[in-house]
N, C-alpha and C positions, 0 to 999 in steps of 0.2 A: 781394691787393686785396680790398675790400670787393664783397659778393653780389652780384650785378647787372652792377657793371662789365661783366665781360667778354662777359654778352648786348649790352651797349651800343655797346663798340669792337667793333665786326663785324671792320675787317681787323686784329687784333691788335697793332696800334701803340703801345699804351700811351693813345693822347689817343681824345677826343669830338670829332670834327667838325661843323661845324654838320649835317651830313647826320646823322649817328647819333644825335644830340641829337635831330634832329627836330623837333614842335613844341615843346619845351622849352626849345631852341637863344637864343630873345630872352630868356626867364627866366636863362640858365646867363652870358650874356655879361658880366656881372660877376663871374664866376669865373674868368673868362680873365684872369689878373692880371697875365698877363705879354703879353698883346696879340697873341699867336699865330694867332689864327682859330681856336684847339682847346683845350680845358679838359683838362689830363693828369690825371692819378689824384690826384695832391697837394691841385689844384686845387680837384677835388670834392670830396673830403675834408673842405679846410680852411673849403670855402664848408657845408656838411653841419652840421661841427662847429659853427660859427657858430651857425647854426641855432637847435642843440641848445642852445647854452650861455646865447641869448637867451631860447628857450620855456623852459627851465628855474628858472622866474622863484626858486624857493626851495632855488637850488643844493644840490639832492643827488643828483643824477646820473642820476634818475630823471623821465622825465616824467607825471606824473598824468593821466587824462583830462579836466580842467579844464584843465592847461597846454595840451596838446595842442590843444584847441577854442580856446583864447586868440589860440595862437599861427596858426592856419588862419585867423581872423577878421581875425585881424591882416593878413594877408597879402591880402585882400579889399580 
C-alpha cells in the first residue's frame, strides 16, 4: 500500500473511516465511489492518481513546481 496509508487506517481494516480521515473526511467523500461510508486503499489511489494525471498538465509523469502551484490554486 502506498506511505501513509497505514498511519491512517489505525484499526487495520484496509478502509478510511470518516473518523480516520478526520478533517479530510468532506474532501475524501467523492472517493467513496462505491458509497460505503469508507474510502478502501483502491479508492484513494484511484482518486490520488486523478489528481496527478490532471496537475500533470504536459503529461510526462512528472510534476514541475509550476504544475504543482497550478494545481493547489486550482483547488482554492
Amino acid at each position: 500500500m502506498k506511505a501513509g496509508w497505514t498511519e491512517k487506517d489505525k484499526d487495520g481494516d484496509g478502509m478510511l473511516s470518516q473518523e480516520e480521515m478526520g478533517d479530510k473526511a468532506a474532501k475524501m467523500t467523492d472517493a467513496d465511489t462505491d458509497k460505503n461510508g469508507s474510502v478502501s486503499a483502491a479508492e484513494y489511489t484511484a482518486k490520488k492518481e486523478a489528481w496527478f494525471k490532471k496537475a500533470d498538465t504536459d503529461g510526462n509523469g512528472s510534476l514541475s513546481k509550476a504544475e504543482q502551484d497550478a494545481a493547489k490554486a486550482a483547488k482554492k
